[in-house]
N, C-alpha and C positions, 0 to 999 in steps of 0.2 A: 623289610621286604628286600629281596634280593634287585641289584640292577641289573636286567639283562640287553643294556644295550654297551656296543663295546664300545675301546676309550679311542673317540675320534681326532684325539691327539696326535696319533699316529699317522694318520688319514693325511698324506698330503697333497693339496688343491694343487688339479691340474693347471697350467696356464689355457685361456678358453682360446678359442678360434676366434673370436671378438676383442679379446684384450691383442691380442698380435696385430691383431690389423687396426686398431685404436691405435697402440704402438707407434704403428709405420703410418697410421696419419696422421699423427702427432707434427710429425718432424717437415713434413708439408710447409706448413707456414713460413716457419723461418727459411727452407731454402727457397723461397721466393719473394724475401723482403719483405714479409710478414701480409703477402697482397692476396696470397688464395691458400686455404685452409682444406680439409677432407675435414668432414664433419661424417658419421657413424650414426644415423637413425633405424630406433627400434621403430616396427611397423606390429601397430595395434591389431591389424587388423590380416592375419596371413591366409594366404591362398593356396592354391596347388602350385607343385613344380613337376614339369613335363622335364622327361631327359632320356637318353639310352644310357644301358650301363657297359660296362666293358666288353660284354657277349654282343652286341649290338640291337638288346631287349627291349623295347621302349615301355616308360615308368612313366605312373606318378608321384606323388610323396607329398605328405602337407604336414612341410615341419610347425613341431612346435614354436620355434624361434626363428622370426625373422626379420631382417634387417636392408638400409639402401645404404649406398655408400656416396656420397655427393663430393666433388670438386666445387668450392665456393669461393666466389670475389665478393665480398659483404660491400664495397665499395660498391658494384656494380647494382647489388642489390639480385644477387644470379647463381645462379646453381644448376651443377649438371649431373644428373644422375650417371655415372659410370658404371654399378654394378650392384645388384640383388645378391643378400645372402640368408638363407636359411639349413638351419640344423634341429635337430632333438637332444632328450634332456643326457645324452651321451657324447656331446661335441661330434666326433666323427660318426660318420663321414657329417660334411660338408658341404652344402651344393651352393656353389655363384651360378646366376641365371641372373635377367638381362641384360647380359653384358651388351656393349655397344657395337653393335655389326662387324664393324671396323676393326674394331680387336682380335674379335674372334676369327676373320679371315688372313690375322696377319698373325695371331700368334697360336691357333688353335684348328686348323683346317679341317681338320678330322674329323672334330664333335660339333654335335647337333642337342640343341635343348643345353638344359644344366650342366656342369660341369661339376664331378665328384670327387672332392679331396679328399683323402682318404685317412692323413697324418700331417704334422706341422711340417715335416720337410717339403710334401706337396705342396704343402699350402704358400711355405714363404717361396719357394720356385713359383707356383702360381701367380703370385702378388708381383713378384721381378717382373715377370715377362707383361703383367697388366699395366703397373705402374710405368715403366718403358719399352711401352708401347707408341707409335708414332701418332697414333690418334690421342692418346694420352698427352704425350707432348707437346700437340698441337693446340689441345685445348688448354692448356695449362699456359702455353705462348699466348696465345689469344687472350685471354683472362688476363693476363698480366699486362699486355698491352694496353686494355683497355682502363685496368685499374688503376695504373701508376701517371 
């Protein structure tokens, strides 16, 4: 019998939206003396996401994959959720949603609800401006204060 499926050798795997930001929280730990980590959890259990899209259209969407992203002091026994991400079985777009109020008025003025990446070059510019963020660093100060 003939194979009709083609040879997926060729096929080469994208890099996910979750591996990049696994990636960049990887490297968390050691720049803080190994005292606060970004941990990456899958959430079992997803919901809707509210957002406007770029015409100023308000949505909702309820990806199939979604994820929280925590700043953690295991010392501390403490964790902060920074930011919601969910997408479908096509990576892009992208939506972060809950980001932390804070953030969003210092790095995001504009937008209301989700935030839609659309490519990895959004996304790693997205992550820049999250990750140093003043509230970002603040917590991240604080944590380290209290863990060391």
């Amino acid at each position: 019998m003939e194979d009709l499926w083609p040879d997926f050798k060729e096929i080469v795997p994208e890099k996910t939206p979750i591996s990049i930001i696994k990636d960049h929280a990887s490297k968390l730990y050691e720049k803080t003396n190994y005292l606060i980590s970004a941990e990456v959890e899958k959430d079992d259990n997803p919901g809707r996401i509210h957002f406007f899209d770029d015409e100023g259209i308000y949505k909702t969407t309820s990806p199939s994959f979604q994820y929280s992203f925590y700043l953690e002091a295991s010392a501390l026994n403490y964790r902060y959720k920074l930011f919601e991400i969910g997408h479908d079985i096509f990576l892009y777009p992208i939506y972060f949603f809950e980001i932390d109020k804070d953030i969003i008025n210092e790095c995001f003025t504009d937008k209301k609800g989700a935030m839609v990446i659309n490519d990895e070059e959004e996304l790693l510019g997205f992550l820049k401006n999250i990750f140093g963020a003043k509230k970002t660093l603040k917590i991240i100060q604080a944590l380290r204060s209290q863990a060391s």
